[in-house]
CHARMM-style PDB file with segment names, atoms N, HN, CA, C and O in Angstrom:
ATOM      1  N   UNK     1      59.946 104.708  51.931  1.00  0.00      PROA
ATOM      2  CA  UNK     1      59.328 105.998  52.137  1.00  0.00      PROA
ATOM      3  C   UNK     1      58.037 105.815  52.940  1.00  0.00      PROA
ATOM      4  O   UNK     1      57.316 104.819  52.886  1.00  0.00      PROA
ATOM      5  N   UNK     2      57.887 106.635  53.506  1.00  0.00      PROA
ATOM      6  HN  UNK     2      58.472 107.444  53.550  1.00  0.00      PROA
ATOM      7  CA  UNK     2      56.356 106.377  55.093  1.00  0.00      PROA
ATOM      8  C   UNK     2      55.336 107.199  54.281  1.00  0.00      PROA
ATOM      9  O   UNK     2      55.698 108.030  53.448  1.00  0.00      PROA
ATOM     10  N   UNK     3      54.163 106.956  54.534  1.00  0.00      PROA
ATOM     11  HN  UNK     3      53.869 106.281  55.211  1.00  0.00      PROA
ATOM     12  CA  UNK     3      53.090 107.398  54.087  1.00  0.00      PROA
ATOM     13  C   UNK     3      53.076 108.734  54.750  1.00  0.00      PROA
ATOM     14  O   UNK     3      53.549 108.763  55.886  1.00  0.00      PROA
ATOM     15  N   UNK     4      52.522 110.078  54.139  1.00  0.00      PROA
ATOM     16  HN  UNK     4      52.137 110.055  53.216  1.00  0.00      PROA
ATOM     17  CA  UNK     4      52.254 111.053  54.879  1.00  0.00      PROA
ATOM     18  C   UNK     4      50.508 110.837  55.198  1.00  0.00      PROA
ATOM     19  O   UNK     4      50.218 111.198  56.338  1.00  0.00      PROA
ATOM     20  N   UNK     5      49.771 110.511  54.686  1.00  0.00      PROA
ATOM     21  HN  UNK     5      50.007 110.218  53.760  1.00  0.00      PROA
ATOM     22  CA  UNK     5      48.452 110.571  55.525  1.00  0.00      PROA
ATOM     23  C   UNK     5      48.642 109.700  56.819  1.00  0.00      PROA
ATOM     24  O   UNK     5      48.935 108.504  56.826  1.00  0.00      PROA
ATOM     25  N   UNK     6      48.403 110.585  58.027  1.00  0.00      PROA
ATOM     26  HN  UNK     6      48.165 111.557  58.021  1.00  0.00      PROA
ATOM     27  CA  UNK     6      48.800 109.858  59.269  1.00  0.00      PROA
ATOM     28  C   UNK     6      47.991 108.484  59.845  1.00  0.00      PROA
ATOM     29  O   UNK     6      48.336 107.719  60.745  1.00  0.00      PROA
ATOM     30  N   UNK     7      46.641 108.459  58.882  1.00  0.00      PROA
ATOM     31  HN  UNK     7      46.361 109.081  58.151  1.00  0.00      PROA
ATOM     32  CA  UNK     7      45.727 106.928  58.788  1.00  0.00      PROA
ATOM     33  C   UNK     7      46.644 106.216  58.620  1.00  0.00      PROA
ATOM     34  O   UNK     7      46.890 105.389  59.498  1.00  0.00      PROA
ATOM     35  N   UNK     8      47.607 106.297  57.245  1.00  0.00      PROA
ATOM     36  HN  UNK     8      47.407 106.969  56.531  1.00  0.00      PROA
ATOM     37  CA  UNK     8      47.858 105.145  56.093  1.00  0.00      PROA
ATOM     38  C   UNK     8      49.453 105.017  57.034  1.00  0.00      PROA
ATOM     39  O   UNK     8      50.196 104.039  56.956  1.00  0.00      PROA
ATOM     40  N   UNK     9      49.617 105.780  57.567  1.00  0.00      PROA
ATOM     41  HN  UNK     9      49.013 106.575  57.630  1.00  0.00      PROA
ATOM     42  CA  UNK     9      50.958 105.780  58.229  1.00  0.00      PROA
ATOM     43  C   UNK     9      51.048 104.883  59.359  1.00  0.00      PROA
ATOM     44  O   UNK     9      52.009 104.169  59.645  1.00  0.00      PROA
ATOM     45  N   UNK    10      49.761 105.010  60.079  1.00  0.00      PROA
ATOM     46  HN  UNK    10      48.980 105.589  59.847  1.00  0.00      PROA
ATOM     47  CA  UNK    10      49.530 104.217  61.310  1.00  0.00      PROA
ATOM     48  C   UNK    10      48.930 102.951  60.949  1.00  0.00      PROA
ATOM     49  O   UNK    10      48.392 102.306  61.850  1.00  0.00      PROA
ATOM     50  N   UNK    11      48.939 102.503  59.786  1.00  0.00      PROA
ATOM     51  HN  UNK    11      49.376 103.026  59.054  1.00  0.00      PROA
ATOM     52  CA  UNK    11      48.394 101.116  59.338  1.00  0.00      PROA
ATOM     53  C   UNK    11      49.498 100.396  58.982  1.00  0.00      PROA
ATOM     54  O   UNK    11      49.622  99.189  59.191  1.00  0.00      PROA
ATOM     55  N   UNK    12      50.662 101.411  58.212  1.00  0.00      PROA
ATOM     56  HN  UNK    12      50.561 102.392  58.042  1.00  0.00      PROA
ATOM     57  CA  UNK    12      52.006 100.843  57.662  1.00  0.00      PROA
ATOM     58  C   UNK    12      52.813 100.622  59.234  1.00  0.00      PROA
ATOM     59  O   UNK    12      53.357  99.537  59.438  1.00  0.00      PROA
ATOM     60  N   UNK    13      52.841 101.415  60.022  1.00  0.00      PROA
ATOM     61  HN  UNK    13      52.399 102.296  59.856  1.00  0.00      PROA
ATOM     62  CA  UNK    13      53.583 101.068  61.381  1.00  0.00      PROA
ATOM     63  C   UNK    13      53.183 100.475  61.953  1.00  0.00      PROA
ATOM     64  O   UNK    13      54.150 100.001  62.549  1.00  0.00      PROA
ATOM     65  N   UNK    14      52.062  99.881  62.451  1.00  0.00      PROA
ATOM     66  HN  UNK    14      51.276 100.266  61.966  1.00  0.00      PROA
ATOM     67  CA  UNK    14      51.627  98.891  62.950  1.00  0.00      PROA
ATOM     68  C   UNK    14      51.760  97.903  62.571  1.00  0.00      PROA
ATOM     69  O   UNK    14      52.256  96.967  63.199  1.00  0.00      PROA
ATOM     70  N   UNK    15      51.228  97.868  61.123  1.00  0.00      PROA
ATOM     71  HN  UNK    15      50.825  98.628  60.613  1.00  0.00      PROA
ATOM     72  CA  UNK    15      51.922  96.157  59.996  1.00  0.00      PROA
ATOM     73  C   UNK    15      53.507  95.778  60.586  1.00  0.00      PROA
ATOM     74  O   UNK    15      53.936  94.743  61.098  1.00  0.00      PROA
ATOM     75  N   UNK    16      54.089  96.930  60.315  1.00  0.00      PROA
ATOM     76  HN  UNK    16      53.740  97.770  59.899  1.00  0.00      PROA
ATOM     77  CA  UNK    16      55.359  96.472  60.409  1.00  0.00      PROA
ATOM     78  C   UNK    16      55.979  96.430  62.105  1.00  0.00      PROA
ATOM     79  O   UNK    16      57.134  96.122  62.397  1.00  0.00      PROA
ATOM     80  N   UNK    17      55.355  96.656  62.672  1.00  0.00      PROA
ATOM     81  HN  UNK    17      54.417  96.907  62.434  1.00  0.00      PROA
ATOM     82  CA  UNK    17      55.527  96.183  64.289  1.00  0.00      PROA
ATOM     83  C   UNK    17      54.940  94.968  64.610  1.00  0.00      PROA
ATOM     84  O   UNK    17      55.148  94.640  65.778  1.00  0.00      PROA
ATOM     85  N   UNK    18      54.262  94.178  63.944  1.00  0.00      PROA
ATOM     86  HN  UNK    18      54.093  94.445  62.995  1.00  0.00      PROA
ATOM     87  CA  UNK    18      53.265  93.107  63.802  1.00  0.00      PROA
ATOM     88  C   UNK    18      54.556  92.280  63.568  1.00  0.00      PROA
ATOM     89  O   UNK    18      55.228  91.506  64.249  1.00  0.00      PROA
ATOM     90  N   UNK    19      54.607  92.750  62.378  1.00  0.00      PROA
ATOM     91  HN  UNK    19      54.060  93.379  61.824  1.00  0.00      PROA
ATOM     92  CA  UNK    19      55.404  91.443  61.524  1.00  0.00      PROA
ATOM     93  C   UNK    19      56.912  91.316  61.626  1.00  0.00      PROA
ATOM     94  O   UNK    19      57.491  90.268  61.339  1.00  0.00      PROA
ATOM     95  N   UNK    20      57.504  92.362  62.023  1.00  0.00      PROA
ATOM     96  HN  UNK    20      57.034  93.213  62.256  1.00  0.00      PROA
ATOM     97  CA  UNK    20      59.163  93.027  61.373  1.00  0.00      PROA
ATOM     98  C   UNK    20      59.710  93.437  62.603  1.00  0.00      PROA
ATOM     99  O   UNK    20      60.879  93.785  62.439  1.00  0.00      PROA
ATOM    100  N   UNK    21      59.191  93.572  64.210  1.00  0.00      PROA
ATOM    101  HN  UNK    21      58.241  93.289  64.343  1.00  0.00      PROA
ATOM    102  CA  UNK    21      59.997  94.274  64.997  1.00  0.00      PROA
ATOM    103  C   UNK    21      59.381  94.242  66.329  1.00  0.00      PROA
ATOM    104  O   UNK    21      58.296  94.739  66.631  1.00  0.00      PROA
ATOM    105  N   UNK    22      60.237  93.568  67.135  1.00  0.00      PROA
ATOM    106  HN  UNK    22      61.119  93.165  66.889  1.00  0.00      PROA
ATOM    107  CA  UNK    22      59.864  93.570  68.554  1.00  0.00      PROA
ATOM    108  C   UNK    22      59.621  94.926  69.228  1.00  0.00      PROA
ATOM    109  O   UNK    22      58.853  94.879  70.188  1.00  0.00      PROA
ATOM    110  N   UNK    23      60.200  96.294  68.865  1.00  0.00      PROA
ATOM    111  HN  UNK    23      60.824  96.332  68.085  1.00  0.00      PROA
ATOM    112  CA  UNK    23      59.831  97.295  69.440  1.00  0.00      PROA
ATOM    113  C   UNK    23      59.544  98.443  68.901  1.00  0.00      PROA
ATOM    114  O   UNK    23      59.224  98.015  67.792  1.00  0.00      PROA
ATOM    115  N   UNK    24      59.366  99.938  68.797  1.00  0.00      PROA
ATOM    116  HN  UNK    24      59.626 100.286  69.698  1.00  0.00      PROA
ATOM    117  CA  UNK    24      59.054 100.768  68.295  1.00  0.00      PROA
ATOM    118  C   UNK    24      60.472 101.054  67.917  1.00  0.00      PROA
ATOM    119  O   UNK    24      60.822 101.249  66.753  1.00  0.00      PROA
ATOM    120  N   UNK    25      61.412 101.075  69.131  1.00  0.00      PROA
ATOM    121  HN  UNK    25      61.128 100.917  70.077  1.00  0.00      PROA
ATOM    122  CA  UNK    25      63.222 101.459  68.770  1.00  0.00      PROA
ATOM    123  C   UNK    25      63.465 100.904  67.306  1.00  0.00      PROA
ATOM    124  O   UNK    25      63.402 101.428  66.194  1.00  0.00      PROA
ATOM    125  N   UNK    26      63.744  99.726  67.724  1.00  0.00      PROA
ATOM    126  HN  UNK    26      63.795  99.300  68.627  1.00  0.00      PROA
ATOM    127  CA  UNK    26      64.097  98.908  66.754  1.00  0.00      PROA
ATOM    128  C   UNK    26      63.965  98.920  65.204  1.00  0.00      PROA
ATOM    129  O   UNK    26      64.716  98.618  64.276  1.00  0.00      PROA
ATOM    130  N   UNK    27      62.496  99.470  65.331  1.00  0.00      PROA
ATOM    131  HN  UNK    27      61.887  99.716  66.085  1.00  0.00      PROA
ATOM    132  CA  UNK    27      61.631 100.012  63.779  1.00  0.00      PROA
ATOM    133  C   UNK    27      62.246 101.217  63.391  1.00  0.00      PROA
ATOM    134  O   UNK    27      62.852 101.349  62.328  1.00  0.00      PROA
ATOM    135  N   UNK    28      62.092 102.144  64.283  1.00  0.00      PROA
ATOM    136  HN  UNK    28      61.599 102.037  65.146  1.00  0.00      PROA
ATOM    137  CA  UNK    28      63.186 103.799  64.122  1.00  0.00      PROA
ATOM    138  C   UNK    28      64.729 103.201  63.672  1.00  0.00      PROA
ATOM    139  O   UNK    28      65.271 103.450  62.595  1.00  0.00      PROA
ATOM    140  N   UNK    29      65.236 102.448  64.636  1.00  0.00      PROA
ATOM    141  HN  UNK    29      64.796 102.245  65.511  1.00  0.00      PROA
ATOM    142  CA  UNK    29      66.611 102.484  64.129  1.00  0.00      PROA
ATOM    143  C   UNK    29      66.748 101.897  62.552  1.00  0.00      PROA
ATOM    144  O   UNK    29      67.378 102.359  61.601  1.00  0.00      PROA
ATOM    145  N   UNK    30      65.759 100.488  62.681  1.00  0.00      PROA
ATOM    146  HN  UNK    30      65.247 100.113  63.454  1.00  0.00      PROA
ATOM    147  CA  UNK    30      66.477 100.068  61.629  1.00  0.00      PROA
ATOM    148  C   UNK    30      65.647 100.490  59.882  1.00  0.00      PROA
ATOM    149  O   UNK    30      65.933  99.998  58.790  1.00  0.00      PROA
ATOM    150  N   UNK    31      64.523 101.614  60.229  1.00  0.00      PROA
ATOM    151  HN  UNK    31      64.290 102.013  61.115  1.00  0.00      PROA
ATOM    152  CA  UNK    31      64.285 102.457  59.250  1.00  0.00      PROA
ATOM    153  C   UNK    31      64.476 103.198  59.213  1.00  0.00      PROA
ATOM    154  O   UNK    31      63.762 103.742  58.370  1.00  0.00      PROA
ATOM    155  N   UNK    32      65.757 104.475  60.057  1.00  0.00      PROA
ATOM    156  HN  UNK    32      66.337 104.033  60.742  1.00  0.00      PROA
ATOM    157  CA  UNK    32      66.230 105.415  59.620  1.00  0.00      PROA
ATOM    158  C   UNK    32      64.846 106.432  60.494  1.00  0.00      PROA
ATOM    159  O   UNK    32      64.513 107.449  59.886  1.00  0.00      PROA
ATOM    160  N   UNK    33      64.427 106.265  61.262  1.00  0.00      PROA
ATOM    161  HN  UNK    33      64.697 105.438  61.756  1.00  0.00      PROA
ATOM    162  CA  UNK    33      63.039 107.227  61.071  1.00  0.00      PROA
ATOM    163  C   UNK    33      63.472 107.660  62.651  1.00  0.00      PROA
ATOM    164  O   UNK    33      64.326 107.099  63.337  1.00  0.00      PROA
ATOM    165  N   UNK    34      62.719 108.704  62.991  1.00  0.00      PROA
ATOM    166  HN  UNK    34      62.024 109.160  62.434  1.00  0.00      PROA
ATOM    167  CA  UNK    34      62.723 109.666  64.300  1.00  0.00      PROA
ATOM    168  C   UNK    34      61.763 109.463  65.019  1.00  0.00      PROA
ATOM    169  O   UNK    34      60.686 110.050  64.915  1.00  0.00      PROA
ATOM    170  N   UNK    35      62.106 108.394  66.035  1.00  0.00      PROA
ATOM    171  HN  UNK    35      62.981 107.917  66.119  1.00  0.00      PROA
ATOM    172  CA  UNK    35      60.994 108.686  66.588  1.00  0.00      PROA
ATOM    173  C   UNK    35      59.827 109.390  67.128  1.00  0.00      PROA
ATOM    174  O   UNK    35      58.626 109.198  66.934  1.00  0.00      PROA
ATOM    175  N   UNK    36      60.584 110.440  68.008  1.00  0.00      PROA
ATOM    176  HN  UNK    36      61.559 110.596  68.165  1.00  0.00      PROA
ATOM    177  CA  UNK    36      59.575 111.805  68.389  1.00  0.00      PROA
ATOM    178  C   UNK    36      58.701 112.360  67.044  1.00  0.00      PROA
ATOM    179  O   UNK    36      57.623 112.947  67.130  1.00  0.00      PROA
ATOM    180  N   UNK    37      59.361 112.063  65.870  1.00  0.00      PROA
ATOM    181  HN  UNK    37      60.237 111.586  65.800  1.00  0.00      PROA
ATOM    182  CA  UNK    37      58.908 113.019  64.644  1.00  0.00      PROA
ATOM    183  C   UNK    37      57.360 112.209  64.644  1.00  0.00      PROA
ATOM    184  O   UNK    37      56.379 112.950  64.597  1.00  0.00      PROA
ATOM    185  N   UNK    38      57.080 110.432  64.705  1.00  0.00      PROA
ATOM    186  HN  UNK    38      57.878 109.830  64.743  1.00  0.00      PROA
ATOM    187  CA  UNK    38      56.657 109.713  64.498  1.00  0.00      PROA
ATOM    188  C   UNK    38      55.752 109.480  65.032  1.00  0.00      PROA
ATOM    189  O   UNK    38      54.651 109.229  64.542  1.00  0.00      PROA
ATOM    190  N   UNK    39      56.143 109.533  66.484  1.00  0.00      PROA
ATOM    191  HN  UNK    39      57.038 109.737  66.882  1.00  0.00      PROA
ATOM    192  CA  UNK    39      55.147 109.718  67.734  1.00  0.00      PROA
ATOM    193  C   UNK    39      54.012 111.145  67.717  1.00  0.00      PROA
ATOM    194  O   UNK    39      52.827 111.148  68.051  1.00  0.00      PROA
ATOM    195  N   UNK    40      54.690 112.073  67.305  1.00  0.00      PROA
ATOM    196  HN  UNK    40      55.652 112.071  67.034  1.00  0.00      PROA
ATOM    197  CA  UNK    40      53.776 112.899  67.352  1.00  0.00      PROA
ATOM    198  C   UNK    40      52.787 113.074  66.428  1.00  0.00      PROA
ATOM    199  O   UNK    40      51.677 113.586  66.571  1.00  0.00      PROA
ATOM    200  N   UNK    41      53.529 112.389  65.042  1.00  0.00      PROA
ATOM    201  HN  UNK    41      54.430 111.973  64.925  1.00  0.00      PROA
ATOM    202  CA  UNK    41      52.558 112.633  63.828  1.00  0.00      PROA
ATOM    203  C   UNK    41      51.631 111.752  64.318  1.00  0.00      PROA
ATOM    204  O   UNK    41      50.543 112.200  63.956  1.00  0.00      PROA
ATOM    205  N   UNK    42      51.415 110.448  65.128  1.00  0.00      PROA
ATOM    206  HN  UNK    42      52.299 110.084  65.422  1.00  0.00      PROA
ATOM    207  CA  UNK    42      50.639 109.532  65.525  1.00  0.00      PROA
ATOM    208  C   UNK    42      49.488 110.114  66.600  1.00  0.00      PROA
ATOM    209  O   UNK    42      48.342 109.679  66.490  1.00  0.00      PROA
ATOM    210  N   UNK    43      49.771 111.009  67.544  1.00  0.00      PROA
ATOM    211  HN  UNK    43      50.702 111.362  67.634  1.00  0.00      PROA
ATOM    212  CA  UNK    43      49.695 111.780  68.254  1.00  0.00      PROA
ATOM    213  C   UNK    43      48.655 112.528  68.190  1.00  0.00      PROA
ATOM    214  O   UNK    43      47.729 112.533  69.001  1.00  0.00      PROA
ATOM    215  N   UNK    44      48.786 113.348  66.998  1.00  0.00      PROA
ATOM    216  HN  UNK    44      49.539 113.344  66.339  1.00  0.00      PROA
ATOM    217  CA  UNK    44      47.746 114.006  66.475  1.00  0.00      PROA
ATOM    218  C   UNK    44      46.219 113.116  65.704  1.00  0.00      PROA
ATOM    219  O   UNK    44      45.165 113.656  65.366  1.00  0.00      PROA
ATOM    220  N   UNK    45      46.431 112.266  65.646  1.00  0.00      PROA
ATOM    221  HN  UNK    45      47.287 111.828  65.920  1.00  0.00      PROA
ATOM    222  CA  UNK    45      45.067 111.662  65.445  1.00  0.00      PROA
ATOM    223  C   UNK    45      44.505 110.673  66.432  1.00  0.00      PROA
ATOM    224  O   UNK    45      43.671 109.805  66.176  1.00  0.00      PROA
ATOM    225  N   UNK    46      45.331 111.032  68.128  1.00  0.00      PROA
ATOM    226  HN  UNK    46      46.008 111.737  68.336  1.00  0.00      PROA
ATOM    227  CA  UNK    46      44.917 110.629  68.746  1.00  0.00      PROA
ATOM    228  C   UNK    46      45.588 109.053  69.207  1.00  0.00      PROA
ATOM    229  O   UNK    46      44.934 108.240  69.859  1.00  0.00      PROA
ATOM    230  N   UNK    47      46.963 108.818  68.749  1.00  0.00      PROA
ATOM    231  HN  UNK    47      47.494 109.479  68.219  1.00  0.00      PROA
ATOM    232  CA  UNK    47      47.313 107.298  69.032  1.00  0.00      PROA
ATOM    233  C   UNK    47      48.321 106.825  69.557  1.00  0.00      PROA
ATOM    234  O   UNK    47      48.844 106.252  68.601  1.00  0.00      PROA
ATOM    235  N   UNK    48      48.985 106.659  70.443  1.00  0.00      PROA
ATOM    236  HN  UNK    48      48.560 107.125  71.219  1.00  0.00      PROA
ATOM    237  CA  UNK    48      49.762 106.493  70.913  1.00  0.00      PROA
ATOM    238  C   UNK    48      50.450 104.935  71.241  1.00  0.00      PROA
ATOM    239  O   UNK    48      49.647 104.028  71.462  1.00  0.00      PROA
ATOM    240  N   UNK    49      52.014 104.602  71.276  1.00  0.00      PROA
ATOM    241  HN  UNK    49      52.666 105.338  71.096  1.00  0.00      PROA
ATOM    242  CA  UNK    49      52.503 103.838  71.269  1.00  0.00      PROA
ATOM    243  C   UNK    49      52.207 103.245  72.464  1.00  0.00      PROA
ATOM    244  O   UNK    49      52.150 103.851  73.534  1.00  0.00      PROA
ATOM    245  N   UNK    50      51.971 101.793  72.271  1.00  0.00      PROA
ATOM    246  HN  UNK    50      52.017 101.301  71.402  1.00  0.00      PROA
ATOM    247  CA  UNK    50      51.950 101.081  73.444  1.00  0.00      PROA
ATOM    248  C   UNK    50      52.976  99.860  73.952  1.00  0.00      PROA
ATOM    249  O   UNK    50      52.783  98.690  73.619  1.00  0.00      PROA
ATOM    250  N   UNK    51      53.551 100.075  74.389  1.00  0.00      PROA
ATOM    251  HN  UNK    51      53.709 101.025  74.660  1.00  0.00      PROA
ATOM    252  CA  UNK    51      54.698  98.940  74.672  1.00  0.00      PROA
ATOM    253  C   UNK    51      54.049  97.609  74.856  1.00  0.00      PROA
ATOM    254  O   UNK    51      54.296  96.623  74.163  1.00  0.00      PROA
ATOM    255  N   UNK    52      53.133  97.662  75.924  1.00  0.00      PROA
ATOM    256  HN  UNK    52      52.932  98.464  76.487  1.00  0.00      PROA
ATOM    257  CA  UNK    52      53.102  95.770  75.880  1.00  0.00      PROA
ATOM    258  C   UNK    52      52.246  95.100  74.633  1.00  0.00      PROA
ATOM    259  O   UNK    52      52.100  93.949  74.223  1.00  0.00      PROA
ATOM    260  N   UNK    53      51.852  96.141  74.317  1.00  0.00      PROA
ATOM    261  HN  UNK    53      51.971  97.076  74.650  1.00  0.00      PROA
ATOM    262  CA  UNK    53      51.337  95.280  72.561  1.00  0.00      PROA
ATOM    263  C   UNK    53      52.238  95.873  71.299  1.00  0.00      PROA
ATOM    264  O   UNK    53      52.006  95.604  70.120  1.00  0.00      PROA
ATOM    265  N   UNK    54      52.773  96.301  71.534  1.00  0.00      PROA
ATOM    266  HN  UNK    54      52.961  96.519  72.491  1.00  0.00      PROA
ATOM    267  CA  UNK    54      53.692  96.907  70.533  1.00  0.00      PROA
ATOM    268  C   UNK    54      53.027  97.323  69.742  1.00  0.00      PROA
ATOM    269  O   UNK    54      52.942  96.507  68.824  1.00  0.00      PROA
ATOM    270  N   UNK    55      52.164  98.660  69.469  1.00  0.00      PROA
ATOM    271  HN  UNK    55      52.233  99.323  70.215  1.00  0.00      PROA
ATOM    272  CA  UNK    55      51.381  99.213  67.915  1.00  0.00      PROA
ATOM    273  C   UNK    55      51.105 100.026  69.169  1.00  0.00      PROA
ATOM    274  O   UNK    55      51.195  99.882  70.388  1.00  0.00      PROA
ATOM    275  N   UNK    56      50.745 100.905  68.335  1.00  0.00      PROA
ATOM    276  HN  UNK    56      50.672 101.022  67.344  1.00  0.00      PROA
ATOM    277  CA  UNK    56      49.769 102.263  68.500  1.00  0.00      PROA
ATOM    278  C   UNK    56      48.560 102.274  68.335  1.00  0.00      PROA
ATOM    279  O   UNK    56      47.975 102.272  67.252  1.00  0.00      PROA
ATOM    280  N   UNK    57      47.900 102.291  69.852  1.00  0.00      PROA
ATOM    281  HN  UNK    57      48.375 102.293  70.732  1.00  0.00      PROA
ATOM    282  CA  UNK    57      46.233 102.162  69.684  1.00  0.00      PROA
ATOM    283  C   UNK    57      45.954 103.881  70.497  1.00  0.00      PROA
ATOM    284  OT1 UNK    57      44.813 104.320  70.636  1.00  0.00      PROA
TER     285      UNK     57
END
């Protein structure tokens, strides 16, 4: 289950792009999760996915 505070959310997705997953896809597919839904909740506090570091700064 993903955190709804979008802080604690963007600390848990990043951990787990760190540690667990070469890409943002990869994390969506293999947690079931939406990306767009994900991106935007990120979005709104200003953070966006970055491919060549993989996390959302």
């Amino acid at each position: 289950m993903l955190p709804n505070d979008p802080v604690m959310l963007l600390s848990y997705i990043n951990l787990k792009l760190r540690d667990f997953y070469p890409s943002l896809d990869a994390l969506c597919e293999d947690l079931d999760i939406d990306r767009e839904e994900l991106t935007e909740k990120l979005a709104a506090i200003n953070y966006r996915y970055d491919e060549g570091t993989n996390r959302f700064a």
